[in-house]
N, CA, C and O atoms as CSV, one atom per row, in Angstrom:
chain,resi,resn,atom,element,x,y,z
A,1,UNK,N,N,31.019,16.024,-19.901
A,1,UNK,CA,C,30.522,14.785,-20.473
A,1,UNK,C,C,29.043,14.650,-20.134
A,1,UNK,O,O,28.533,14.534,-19.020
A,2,UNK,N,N,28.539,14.686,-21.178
A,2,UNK,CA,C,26.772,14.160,-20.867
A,2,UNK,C,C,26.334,12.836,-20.875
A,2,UNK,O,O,26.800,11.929,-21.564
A,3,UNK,N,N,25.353,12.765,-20.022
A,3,UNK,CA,C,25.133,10.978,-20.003
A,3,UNK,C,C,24.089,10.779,-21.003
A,3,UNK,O,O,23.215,11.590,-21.307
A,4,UNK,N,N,24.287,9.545,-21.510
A,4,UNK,CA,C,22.764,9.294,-22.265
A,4,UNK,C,C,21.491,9.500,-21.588
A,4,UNK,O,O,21.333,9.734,-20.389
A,5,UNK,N,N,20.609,9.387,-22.480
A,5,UNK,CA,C,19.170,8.618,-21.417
A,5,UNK,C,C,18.805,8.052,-21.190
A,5,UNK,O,O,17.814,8.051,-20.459
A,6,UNK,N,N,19.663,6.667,-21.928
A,6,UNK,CA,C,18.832,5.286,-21.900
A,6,UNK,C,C,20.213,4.912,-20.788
A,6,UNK,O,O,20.174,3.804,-20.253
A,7,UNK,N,N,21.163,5.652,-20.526
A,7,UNK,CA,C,22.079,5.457,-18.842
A,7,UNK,C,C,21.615,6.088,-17.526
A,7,UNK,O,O,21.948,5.780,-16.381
A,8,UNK,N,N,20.407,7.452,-18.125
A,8,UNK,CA,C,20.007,7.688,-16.662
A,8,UNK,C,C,19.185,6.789,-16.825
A,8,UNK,O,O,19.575,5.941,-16.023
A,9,UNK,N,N,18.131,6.309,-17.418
A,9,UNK,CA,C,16.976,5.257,-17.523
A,9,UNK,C,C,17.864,4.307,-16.475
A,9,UNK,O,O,17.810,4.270,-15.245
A,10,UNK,N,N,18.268,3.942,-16.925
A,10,UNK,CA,C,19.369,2.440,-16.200
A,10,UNK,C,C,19.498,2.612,-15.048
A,10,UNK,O,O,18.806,2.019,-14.220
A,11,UNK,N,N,20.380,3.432,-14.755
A,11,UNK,CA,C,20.270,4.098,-13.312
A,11,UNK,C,C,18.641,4.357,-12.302
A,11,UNK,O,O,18.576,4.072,-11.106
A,12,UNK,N,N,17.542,4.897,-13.050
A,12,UNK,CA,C,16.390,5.113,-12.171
A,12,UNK,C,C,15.942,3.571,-11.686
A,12,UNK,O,O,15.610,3.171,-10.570
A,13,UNK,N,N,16.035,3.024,-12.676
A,13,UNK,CA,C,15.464,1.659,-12.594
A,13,UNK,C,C,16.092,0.911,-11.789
A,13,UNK,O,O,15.334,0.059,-11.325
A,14,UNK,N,N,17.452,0.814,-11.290
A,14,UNK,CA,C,18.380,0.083,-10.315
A,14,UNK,C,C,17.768,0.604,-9.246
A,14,UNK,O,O,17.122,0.051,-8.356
A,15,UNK,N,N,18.092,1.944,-9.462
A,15,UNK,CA,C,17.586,2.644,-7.845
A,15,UNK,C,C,16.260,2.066,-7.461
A,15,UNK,O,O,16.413,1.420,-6.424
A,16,UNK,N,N,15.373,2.045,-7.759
A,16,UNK,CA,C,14.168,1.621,-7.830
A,16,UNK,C,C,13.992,0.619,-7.544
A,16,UNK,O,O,13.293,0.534,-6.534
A,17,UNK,N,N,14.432,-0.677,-8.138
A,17,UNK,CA,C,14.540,-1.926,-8.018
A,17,UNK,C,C,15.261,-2.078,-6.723
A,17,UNK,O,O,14.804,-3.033,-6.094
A,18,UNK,N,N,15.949,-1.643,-6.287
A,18,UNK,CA,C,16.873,-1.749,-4.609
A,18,UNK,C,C,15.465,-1.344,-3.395
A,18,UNK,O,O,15.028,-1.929,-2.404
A,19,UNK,N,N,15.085,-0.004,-4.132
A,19,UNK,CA,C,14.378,0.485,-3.058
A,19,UNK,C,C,13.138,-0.506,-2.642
A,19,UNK,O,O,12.720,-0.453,-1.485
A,20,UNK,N,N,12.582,-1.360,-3.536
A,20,UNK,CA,C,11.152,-1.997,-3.086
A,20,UNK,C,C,11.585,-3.343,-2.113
A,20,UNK,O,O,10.783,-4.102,-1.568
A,21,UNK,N,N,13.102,-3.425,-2.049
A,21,UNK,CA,C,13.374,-4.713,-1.311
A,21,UNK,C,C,12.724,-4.751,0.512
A,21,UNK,O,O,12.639,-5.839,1.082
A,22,UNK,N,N,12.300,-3.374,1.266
A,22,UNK,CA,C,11.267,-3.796,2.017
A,22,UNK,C,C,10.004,-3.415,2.449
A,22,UNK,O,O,9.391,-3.205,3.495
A,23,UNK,N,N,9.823,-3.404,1.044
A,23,UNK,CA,C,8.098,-2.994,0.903
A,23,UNK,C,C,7.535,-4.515,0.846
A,23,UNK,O,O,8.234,-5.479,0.532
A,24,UNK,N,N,6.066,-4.586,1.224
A,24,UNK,CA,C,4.849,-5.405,1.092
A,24,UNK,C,C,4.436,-5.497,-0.140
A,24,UNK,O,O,4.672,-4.712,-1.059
A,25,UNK,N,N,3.904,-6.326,-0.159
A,25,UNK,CA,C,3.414,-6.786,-1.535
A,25,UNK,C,C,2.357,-5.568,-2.170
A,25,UNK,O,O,2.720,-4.999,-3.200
A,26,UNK,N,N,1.718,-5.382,-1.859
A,26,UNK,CA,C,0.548,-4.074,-1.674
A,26,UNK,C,C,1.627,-2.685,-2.121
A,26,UNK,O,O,1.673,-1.906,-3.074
A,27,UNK,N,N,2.278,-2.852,-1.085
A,27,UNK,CA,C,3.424,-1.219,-1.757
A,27,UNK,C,C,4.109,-1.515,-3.020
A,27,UNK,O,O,4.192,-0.596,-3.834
A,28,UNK,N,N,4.709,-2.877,-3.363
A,28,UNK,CA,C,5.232,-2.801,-4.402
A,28,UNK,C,C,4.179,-3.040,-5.560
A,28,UNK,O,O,4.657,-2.857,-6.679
A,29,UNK,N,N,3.077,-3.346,-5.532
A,29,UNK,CA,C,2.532,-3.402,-6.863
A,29,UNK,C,C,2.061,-2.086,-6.587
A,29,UNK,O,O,3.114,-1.449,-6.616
A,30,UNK,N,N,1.397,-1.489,-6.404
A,30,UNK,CA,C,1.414,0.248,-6.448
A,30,UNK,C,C,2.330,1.095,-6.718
A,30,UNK,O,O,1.881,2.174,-7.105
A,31,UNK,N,N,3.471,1.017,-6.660
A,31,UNK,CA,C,4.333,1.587,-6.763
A,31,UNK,C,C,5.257,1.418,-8.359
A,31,UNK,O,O,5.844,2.233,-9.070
A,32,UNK,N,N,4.981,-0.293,-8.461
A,32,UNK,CA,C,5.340,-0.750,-10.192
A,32,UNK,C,C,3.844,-0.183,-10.898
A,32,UNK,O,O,3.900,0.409,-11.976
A,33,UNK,N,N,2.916,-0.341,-10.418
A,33,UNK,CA,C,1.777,0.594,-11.423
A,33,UNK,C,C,2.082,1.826,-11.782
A,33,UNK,O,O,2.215,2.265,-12.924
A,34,UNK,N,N,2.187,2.363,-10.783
A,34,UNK,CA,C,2.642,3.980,-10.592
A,34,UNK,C,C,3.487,4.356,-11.436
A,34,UNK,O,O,3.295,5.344,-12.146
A,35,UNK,N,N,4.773,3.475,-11.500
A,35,UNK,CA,C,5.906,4.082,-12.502
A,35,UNK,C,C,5.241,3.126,-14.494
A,35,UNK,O,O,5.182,3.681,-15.591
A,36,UNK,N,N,4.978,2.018,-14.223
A,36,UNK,CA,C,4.529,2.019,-15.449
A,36,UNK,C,C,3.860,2.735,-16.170
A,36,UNK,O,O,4.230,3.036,-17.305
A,37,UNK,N,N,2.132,3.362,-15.347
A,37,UNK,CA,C,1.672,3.593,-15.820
A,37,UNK,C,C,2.148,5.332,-16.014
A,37,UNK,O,O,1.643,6.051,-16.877
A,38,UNK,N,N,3.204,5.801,-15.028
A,38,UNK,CA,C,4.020,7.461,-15.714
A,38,UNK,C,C,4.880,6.808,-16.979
A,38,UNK,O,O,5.467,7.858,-17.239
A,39,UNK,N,N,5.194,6.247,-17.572
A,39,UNK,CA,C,5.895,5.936,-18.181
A,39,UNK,C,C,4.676,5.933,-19.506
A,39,UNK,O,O,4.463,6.908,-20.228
A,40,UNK,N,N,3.993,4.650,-19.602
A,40,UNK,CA,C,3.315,4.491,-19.986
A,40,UNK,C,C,1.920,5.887,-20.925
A,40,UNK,O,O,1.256,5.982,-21.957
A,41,UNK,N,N,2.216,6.683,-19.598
A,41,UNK,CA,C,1.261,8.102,-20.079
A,41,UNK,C,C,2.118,8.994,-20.682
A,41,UNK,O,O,1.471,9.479,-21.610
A,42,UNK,N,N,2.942,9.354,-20.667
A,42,UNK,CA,C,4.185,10.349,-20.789
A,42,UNK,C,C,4.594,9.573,-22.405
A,42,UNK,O,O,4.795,10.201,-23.445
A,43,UNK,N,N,4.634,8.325,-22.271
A,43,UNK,CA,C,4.898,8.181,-23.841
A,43,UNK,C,C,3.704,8.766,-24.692
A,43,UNK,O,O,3.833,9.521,-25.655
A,44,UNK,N,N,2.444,8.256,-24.135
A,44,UNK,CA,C,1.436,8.473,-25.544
A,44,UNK,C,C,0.955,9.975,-25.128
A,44,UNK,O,O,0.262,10.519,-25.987
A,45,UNK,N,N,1.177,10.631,-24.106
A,45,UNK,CA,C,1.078,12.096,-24.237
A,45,UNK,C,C,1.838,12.697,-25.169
A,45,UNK,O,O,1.460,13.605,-25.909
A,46,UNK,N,N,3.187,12.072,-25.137
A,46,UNK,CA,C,4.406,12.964,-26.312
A,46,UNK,C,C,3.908,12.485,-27.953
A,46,UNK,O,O,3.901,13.264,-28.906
A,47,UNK,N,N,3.569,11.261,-28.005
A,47,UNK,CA,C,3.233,10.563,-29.259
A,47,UNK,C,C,2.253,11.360,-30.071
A,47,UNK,O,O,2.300,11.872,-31.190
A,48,UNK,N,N,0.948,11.258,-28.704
A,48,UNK,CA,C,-0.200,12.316,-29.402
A,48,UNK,C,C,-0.028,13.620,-29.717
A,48,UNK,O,O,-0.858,14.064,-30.511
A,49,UNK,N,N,0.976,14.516,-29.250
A,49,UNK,CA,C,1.408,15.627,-29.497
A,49,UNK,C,C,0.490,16.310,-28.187
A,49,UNK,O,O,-0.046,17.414,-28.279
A,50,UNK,N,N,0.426,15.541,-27.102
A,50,UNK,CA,C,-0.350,16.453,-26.033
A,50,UNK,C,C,1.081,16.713,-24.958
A,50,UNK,O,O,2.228,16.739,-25.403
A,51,UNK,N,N,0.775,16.872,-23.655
A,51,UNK,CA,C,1.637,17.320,-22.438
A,51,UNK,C,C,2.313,15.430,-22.283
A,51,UNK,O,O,1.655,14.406,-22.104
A,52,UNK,N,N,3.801,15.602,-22.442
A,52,UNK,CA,C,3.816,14.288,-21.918
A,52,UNK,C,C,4.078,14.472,-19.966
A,52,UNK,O,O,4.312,13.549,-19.185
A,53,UNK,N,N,3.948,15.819,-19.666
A,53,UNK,CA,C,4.123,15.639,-17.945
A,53,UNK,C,C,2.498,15.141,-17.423
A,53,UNK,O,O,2.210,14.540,-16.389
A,54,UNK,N,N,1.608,15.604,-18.486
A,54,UNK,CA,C,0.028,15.628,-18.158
A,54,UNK,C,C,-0.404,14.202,-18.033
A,54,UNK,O,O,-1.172,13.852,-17.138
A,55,UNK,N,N,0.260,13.070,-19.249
A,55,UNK,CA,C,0.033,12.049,-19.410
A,55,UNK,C,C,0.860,10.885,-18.153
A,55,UNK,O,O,0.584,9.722,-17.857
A,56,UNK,N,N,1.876,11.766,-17.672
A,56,UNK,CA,C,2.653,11.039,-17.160
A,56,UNK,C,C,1.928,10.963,-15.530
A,56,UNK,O,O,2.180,9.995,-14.812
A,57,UNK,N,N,1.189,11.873,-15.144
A,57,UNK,CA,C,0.648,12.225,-14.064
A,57,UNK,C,C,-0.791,11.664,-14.047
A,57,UNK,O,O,-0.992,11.198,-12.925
A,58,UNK,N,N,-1.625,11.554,-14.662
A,58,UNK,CA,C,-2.503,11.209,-14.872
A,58,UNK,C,C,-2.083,9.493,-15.476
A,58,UNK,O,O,-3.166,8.920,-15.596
A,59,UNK,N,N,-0.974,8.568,-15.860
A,59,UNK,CA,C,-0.678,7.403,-15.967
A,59,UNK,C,C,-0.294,7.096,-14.393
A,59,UNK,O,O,-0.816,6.296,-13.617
A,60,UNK,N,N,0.633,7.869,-14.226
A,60,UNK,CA,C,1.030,7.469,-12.599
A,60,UNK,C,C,-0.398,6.785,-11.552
A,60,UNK,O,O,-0.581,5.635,-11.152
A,61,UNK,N,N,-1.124,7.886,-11.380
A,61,UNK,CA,C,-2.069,7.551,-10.531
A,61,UNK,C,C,-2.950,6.452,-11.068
A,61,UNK,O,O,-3.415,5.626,-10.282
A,62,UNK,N,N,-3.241,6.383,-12.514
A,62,UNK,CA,C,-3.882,4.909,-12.794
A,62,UNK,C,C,-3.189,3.651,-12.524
A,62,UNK,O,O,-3.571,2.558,-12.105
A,63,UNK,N,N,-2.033,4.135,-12.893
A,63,UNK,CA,C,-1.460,2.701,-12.569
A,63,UNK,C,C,-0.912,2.290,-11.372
A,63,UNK,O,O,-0.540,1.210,-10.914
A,64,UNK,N,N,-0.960,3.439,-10.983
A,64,UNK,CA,C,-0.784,3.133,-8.951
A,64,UNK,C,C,-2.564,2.500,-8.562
A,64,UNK,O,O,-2.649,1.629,-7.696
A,65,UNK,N,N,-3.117,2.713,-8.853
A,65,UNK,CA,C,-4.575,2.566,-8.572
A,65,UNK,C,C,-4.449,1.191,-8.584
A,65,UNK,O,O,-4.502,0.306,-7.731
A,66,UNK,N,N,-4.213,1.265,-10.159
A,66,UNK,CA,C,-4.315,-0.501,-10.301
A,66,UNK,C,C,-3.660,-1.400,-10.365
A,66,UNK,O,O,-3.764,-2.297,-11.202
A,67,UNK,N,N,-2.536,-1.292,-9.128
A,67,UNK,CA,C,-1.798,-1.581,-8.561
A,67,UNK,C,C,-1.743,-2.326,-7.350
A,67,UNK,O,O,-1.161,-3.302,-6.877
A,68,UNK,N,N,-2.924,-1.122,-6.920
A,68,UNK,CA,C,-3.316,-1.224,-5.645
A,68,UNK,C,C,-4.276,-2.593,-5.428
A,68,UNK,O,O,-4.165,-3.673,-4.848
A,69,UNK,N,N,-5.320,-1.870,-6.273
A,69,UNK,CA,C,-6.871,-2.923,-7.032
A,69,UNK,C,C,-6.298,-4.550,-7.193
A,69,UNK,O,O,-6.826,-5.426,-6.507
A,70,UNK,N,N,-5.319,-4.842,-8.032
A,70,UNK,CA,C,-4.955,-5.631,-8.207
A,70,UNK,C,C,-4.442,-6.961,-6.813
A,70,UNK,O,O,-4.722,-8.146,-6.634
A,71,UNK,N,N,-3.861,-6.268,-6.317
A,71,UNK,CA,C,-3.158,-6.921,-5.407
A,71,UNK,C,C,-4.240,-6.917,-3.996
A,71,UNK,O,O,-4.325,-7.915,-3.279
A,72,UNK,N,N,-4.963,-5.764,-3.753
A,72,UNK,CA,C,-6.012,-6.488,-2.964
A,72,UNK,C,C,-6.811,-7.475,-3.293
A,72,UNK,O,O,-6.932,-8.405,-2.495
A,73,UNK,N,N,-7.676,-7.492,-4.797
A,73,UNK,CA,C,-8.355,-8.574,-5.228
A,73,UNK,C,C,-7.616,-9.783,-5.248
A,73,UNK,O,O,-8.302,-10.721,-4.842
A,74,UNK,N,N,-6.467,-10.097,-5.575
A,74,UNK,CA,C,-5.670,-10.749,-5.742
A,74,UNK,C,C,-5.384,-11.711,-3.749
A,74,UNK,O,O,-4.966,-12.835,-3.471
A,75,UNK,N,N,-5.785,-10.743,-3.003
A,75,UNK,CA,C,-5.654,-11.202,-1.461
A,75,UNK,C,C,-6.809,-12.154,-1.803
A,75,UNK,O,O,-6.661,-13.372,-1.903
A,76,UNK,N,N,-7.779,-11.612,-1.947
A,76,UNK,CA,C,-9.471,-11.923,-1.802
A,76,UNK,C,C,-9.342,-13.468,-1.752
A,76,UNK,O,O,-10.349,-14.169,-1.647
């Protein structure tokens, strides 16, 4: 039996959602950047017809960045 993908999707995202329960505010918005923005790159890498692992890696770290950015300014 094969699972869908929109059931492993389901699954990453629970897991995920459990795991930030004792992180800091600072870890969890880095960490929701991080996966948005792999998500986020990996789609329009596949869309554009480029690498969606390239887009997904290069989204990760932006959106971990500004993740990060965010939530320190956000201290300020």
């Amino acid at each position: 039996m094969t699972m869908k993908p929109l059931a492993v999707l389901a699954i990453i995202a629970g897991v995920g959602i459990g795991a930030c329960s004792d992180m800091n505010s600072t870890q969890q918005r880095t960490l929701t950047g991080g996966a948005a923005g792999a998500a986020g790159g990996a789609a329009i890498g596949a869309i554009t017809g480029g690498s969606a692992v390239g887009g997904a890696l290069l989204g990760g770290a932006a959106g971990a960045a500004g993740g990060y950015i965010y939530d320190k300014n956000k201290d300020d």
